[in-house]
Biopython code that builds the backbone (N, CA, C, O; Angstrom):
import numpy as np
from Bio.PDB.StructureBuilder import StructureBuilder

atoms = [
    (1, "UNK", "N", (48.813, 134.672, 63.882)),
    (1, "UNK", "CA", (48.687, 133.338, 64.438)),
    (1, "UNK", "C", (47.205, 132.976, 64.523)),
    (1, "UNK", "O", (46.357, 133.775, 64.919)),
    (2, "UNK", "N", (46.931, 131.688, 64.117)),
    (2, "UNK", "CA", (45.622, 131.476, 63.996)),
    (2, "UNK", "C", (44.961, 131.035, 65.495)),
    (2, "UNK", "O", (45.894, 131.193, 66.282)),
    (3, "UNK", "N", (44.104, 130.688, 66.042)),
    (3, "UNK", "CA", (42.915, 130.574, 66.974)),
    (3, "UNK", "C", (43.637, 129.160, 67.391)),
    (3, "UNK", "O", (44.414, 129.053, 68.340)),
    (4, "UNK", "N", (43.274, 128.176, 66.584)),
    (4, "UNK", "CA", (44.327, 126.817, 66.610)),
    (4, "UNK", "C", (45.702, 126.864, 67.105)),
    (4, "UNK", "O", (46.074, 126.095, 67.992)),
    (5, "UNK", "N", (46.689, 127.977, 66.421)),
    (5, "UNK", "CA", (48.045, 127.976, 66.811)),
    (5, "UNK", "C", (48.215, 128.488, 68.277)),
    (5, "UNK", "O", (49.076, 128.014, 69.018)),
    (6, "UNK", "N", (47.340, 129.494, 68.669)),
    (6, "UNK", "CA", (47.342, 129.757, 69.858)),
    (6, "UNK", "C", (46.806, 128.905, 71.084)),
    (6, "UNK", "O", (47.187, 128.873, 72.254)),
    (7, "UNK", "N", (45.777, 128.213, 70.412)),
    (7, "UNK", "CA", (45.387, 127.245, 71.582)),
    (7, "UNK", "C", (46.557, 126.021, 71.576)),
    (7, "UNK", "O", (46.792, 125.794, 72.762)),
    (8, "UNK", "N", (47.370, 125.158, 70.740)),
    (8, "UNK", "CA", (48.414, 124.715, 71.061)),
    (8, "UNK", "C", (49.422, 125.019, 71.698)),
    (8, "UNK", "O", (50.001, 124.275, 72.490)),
    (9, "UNK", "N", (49.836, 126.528, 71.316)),
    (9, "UNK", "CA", (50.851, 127.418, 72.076)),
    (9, "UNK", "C", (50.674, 127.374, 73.376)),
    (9, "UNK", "O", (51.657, 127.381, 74.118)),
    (10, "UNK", "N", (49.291, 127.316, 73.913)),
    (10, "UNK", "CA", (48.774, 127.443, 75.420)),
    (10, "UNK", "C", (49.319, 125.860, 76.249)),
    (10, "UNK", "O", (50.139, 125.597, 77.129)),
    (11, "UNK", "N", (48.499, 125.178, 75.533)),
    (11, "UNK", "CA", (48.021, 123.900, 75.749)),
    (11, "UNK", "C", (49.723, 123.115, 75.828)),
    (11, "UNK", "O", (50.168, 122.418, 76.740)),
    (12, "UNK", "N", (50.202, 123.408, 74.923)),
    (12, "UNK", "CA", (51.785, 122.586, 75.244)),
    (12, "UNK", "C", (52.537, 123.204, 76.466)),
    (12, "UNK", "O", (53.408, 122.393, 76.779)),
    (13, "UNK", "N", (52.565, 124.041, 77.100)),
    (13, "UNK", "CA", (53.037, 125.196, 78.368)),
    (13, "UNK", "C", (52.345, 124.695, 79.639)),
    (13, "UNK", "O", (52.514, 125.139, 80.774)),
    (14, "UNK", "N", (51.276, 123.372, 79.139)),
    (14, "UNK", "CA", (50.799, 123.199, 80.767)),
    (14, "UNK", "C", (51.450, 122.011, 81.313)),
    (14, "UNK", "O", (51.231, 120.968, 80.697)),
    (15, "UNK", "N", (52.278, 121.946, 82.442)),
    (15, "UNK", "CA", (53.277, 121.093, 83.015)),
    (15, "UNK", "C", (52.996, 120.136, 83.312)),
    (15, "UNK", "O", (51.771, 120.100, 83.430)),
    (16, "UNK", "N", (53.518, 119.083, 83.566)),
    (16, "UNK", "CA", (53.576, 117.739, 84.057)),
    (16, "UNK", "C", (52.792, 117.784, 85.654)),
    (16, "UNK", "O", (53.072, 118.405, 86.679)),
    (17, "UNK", "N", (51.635, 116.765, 85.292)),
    (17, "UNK", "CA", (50.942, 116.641, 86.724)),
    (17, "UNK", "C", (50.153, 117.761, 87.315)),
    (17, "UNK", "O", (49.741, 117.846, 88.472)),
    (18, "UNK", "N", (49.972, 118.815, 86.092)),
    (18, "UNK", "CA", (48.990, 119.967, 86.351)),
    (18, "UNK", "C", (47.674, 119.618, 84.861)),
    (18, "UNK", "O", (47.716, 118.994, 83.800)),
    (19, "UNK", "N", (46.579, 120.484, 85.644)),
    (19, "UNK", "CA", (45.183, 120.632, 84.600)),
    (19, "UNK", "C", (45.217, 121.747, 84.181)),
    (19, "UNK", "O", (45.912, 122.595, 84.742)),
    (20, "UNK", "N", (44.379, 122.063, 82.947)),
    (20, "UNK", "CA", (43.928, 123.018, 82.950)),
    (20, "UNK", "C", (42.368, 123.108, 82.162)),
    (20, "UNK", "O", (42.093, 122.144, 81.447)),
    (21, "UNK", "N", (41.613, 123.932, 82.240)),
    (21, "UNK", "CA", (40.603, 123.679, 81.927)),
    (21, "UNK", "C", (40.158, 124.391, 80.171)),
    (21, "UNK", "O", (40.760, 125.313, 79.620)),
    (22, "UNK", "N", (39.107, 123.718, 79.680)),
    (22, "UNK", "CA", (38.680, 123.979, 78.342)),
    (22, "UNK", "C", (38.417, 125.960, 78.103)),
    (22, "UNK", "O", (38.544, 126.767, 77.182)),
    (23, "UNK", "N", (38.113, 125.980, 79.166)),
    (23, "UNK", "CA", (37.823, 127.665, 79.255)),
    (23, "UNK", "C", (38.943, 128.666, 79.688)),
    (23, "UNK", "O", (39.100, 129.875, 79.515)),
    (24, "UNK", "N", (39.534, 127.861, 80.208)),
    (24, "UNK", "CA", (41.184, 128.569, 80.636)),
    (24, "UNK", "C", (41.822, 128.755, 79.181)),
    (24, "UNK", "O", (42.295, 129.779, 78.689)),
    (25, "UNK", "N", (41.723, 127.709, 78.732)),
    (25, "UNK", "CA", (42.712, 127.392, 77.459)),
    (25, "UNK", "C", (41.674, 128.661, 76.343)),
    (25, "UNK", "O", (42.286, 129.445, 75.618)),
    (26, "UNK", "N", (40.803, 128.658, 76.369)),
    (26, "UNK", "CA", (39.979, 129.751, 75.639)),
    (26, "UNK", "C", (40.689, 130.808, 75.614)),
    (26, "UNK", "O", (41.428, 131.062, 74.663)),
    (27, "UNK", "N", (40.521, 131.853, 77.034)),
    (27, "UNK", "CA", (40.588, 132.811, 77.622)),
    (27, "UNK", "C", (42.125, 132.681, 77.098)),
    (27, "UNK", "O", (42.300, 133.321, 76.061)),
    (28, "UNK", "N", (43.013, 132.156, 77.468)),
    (28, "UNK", "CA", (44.498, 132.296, 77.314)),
    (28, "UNK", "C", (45.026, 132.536, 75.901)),
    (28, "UNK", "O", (46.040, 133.086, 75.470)),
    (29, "UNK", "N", (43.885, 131.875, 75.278)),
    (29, "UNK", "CA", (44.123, 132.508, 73.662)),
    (29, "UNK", "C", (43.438, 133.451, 72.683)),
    (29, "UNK", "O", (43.401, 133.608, 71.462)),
    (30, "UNK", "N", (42.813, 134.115, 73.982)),
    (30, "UNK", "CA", (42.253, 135.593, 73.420)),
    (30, "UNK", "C", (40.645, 135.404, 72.904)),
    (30, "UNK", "O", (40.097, 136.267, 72.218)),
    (31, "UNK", "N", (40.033, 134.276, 73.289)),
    (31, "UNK", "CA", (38.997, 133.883, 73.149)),
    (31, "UNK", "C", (38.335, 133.599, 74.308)),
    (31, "UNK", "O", (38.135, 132.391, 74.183)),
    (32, "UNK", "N", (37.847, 133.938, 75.397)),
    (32, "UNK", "CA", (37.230, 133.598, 76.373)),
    (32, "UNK", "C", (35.797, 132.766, 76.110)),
    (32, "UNK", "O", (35.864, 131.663, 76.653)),
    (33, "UNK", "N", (34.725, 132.954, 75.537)),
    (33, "UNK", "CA", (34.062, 132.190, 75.077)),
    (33, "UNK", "C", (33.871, 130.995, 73.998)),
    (33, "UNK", "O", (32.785, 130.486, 73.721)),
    (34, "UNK", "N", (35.282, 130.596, 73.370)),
    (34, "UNK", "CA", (35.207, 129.471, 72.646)),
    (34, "UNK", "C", (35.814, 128.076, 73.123)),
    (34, "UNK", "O", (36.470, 127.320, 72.407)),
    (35, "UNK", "N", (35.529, 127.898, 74.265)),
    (35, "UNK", "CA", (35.702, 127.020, 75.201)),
    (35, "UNK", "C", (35.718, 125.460, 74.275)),
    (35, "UNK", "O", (36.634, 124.657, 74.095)),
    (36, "UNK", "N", (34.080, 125.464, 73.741)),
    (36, "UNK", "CA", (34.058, 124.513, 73.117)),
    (36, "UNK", "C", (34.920, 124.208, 72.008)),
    (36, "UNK", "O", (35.272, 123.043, 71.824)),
    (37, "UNK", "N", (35.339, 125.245, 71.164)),
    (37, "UNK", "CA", (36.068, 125.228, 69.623)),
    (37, "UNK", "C", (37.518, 125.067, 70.354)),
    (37, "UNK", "O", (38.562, 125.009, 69.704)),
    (38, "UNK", "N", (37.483, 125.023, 71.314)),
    (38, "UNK", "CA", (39.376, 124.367, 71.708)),
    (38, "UNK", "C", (39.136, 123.026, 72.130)),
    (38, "UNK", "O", (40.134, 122.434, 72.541)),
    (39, "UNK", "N", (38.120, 122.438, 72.127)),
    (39, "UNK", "CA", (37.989, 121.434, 72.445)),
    (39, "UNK", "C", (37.924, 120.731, 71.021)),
    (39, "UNK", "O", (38.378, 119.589, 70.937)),
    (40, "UNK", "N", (37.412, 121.316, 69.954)),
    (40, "UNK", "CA", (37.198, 120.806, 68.361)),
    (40, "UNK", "C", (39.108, 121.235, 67.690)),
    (40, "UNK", "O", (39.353, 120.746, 66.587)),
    (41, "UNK", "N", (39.823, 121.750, 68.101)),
    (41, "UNK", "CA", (40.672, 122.671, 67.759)),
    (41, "UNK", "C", (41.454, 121.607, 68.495)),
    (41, "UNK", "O", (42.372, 121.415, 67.697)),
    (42, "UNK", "N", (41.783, 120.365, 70.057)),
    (42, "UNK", "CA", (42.170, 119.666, 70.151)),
    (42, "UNK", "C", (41.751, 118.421, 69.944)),
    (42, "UNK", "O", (42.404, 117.542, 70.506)),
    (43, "UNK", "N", (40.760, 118.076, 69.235)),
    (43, "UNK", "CA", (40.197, 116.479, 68.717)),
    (43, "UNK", "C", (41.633, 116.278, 67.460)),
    (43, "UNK", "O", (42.001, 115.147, 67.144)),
    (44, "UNK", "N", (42.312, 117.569, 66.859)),
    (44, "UNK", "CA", (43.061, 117.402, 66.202)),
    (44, "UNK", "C", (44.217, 117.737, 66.061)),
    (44, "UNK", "O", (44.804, 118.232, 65.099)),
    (45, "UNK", "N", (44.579, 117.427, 67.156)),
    (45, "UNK", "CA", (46.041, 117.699, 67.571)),
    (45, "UNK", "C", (46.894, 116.782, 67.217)),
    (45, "UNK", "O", (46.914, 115.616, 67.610)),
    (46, "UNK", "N", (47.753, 117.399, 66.322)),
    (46, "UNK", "CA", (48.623, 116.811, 65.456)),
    (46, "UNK", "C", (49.846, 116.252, 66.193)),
    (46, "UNK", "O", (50.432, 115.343, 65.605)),
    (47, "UNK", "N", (50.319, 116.632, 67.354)),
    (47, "UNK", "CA", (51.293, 116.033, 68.231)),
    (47, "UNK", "C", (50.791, 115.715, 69.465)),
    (47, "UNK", "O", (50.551, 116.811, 69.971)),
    (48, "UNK", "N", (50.509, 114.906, 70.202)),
    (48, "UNK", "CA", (49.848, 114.599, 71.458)),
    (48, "UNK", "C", (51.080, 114.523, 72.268)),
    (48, "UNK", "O", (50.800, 114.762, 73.442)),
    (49, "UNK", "N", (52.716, 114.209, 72.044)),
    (49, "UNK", "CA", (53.102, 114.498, 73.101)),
    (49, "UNK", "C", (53.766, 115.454, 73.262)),
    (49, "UNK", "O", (54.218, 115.776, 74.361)),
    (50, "UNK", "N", (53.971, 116.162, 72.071)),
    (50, "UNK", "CA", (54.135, 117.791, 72.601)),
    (50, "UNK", "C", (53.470, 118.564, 73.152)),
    (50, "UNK", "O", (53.788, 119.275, 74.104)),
    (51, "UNK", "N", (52.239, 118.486, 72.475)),
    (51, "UNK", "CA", (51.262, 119.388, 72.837)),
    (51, "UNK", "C", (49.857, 118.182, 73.439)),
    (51, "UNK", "O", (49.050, 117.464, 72.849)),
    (52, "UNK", "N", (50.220, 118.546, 75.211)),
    (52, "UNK", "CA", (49.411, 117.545, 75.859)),
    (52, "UNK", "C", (48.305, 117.794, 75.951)),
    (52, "UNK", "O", (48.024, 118.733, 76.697)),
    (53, "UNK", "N", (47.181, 117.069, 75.235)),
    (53, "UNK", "CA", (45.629, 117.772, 75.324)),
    (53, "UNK", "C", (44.841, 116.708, 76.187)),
    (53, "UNK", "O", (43.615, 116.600, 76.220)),
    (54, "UNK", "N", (45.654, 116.025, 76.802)),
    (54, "UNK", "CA", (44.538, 115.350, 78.092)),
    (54, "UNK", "C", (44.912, 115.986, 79.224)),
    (54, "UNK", "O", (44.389, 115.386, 80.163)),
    (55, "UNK", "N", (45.754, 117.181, 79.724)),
    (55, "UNK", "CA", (45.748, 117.822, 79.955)),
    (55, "UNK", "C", (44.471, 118.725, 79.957)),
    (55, "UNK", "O", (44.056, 118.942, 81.096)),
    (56, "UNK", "N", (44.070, 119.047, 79.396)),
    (56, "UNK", "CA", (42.972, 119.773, 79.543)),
    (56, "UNK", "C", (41.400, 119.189, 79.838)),
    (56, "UNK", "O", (40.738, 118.341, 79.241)),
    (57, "UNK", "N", (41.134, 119.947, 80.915)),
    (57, "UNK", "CA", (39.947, 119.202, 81.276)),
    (57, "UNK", "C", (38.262, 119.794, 81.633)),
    (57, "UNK", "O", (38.451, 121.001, 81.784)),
    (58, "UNK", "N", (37.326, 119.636, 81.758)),
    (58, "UNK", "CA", (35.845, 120.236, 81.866)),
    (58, "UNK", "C", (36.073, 121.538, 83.050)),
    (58, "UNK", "O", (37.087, 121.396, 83.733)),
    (59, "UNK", "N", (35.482, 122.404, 83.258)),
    (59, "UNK", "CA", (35.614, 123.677, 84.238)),
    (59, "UNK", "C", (34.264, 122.633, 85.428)),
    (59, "UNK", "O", (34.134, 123.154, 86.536)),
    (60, "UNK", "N", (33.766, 121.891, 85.294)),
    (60, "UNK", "CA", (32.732, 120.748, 86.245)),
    (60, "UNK", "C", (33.836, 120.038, 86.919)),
    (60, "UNK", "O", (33.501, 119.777, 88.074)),
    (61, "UNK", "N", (35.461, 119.476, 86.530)),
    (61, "UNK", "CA", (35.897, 118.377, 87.377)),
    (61, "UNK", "C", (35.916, 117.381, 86.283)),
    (61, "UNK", "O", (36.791, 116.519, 86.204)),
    (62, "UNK", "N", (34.824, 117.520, 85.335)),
    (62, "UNK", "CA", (34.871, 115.838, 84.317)),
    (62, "UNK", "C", (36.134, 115.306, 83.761)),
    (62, "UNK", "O", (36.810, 115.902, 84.600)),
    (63, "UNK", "N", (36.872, 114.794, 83.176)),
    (63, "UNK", "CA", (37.879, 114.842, 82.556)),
    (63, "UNK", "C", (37.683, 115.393, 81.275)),
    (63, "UNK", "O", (38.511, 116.205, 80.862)),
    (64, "UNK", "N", (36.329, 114.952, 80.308)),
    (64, "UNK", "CA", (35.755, 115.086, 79.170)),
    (64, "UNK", "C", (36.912, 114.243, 78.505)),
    (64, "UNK", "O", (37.824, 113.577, 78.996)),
    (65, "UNK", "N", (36.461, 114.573, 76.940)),
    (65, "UNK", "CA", (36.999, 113.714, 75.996)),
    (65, "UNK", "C", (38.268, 113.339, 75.456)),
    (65, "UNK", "O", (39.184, 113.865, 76.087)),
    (66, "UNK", "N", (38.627, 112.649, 74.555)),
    (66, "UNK", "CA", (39.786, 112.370, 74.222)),
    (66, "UNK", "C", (40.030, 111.522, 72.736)),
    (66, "UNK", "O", (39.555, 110.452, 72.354)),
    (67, "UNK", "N", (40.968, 112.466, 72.085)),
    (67, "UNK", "CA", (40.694, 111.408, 70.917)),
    (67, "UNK", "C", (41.334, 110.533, 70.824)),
    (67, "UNK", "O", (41.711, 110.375, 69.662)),
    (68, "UNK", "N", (41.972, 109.235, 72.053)),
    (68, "UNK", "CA", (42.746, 108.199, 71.972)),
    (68, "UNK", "C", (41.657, 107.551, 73.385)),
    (68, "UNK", "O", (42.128, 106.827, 74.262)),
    (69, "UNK", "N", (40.592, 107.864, 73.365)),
    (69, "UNK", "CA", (39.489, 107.471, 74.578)),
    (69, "UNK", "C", (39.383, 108.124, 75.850)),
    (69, "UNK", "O", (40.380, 108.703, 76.283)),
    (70, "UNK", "N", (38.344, 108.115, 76.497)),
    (70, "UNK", "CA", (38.542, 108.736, 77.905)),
    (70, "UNK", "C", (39.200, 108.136, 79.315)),
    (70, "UNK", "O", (39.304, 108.714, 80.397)),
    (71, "UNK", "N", (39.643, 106.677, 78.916)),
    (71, "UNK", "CA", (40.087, 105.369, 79.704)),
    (71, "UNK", "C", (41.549, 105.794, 79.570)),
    (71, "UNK", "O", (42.290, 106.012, 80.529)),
    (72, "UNK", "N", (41.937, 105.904, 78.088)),
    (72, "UNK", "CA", (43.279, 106.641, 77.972)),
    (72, "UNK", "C", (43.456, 107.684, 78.448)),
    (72, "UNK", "O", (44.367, 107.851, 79.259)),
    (73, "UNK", "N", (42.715, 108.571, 78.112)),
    (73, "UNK", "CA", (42.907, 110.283, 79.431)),
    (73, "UNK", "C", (43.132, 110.136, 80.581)),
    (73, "UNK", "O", (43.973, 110.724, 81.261)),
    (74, "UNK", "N", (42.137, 109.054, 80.995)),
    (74, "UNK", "CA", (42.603, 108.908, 82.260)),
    (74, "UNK", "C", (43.721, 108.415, 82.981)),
    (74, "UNK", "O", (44.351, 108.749, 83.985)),
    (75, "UNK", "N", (43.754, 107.570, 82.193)),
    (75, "UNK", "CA", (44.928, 106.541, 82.904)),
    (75, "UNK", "C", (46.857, 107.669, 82.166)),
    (75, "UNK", "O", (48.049, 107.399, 82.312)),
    (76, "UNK", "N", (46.397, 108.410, 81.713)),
    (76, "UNK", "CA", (47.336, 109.660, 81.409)),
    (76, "UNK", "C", (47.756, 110.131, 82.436)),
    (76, "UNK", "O", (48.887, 110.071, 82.917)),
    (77, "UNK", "N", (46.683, 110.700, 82.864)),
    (77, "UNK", "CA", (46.753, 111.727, 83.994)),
    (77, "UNK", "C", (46.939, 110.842, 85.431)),
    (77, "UNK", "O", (47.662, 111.143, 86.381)),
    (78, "UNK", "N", (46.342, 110.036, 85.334)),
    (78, "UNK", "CA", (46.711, 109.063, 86.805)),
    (78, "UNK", "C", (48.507, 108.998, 86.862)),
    (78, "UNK", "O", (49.102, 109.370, 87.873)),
    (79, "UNK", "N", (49.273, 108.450, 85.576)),
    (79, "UNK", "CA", (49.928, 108.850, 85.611)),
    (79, "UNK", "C", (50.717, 109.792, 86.092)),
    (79, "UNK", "O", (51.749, 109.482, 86.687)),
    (80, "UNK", "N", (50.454, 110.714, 85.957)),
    (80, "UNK", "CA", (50.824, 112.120, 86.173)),
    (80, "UNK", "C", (50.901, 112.498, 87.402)),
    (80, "UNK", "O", (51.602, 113.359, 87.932)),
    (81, "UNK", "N", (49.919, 111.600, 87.929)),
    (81, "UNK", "CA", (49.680, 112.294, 89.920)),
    (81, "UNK", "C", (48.635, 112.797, 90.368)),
    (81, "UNK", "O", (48.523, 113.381, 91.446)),
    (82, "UNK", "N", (47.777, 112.599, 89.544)),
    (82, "UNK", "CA", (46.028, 113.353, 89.422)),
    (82, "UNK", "C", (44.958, 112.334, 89.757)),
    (82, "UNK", "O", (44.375, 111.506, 89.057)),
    (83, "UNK", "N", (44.889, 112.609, 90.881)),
    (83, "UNK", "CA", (43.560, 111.917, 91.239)),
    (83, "UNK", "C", (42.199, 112.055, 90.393)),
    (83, "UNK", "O", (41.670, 113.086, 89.979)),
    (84, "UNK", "N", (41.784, 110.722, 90.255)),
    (84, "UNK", "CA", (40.324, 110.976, 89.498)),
    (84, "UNK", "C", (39.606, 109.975, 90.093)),
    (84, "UNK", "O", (40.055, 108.900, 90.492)),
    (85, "UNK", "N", (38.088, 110.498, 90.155)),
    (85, "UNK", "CA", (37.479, 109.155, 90.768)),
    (85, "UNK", "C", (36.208, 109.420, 89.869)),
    (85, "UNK", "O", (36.032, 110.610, 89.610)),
    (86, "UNK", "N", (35.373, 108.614, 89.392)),
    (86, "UNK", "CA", (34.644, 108.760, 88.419)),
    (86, "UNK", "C", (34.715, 109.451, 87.103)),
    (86, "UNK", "O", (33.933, 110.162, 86.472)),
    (87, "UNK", "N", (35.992, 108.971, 86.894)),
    (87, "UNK", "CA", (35.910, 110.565, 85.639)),
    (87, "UNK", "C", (35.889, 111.950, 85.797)),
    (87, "UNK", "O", (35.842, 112.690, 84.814)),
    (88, "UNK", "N", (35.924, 112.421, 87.074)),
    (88, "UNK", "CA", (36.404, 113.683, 87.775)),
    (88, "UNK", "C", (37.497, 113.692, 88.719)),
    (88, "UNK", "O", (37.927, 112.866, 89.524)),
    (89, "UNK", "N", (37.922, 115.232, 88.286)),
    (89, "UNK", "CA", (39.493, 115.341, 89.294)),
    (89, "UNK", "C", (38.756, 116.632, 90.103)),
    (89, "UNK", "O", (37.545, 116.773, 89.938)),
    (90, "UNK", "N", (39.274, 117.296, 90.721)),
    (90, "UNK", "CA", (39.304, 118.196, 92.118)),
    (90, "UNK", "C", (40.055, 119.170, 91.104)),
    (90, "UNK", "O", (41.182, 118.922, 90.675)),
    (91, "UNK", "N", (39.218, 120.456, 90.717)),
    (91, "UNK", "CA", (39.755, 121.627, 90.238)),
    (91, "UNK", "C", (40.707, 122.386, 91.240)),
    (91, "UNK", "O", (40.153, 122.456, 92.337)),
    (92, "UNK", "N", (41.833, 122.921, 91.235)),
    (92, "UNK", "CA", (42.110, 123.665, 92.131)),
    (92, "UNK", "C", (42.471, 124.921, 91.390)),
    (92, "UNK", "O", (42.818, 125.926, 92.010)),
]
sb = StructureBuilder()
sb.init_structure("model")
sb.init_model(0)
sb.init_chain("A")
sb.init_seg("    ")
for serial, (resi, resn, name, xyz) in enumerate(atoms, 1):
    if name == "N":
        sb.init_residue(resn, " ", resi, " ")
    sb.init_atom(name, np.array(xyz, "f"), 0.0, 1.0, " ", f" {name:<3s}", serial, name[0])
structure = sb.get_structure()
């Protein structure tokens, strides 16, 4: 399984109205330091509503990016039940 398949594998498993972070999603796929390359590894995510990648968010609180905008991430996750106030949510 490739680096990609595993970070989707991760990334679709995170539930409704939960985060998880760019470095979580690393670590969970046997990569702890490619934090960033799951972030390049979801700019191209071929199913967005299977595999939810605004879901995933900065290990700071930021929301960070999105390849349908960060207005759309947000208003995703507001959805969802996730407080954000500036473009940051409350890690727990």
């Amino acid at each position: 399984m490739t680096f990609a398949q595993k970070v989707f594998q991760v990334v679709s498993k995170i539930p409704h109205g939960k985060v998880m972070t760019y470095a979580a999603v690393a670590k969970a796929a046997g990569r702890p330091r490619a934090y960033r390359a799951v972030g390049n590894v979801l700019n191209k995510n071929p199913r967005p509503i299977e595999i939810p990648c605004h879901r995933v968010v900065k290990s700071d609180g930021k929301v960070g990016g999105y390849v349908g905008g960060i207005y759309k991430k947000v208003r995703l996750l507001q959805q969802e039940g996730i407080p954000i106030y500036n473009n940051r949510i409350a890690i727990t």
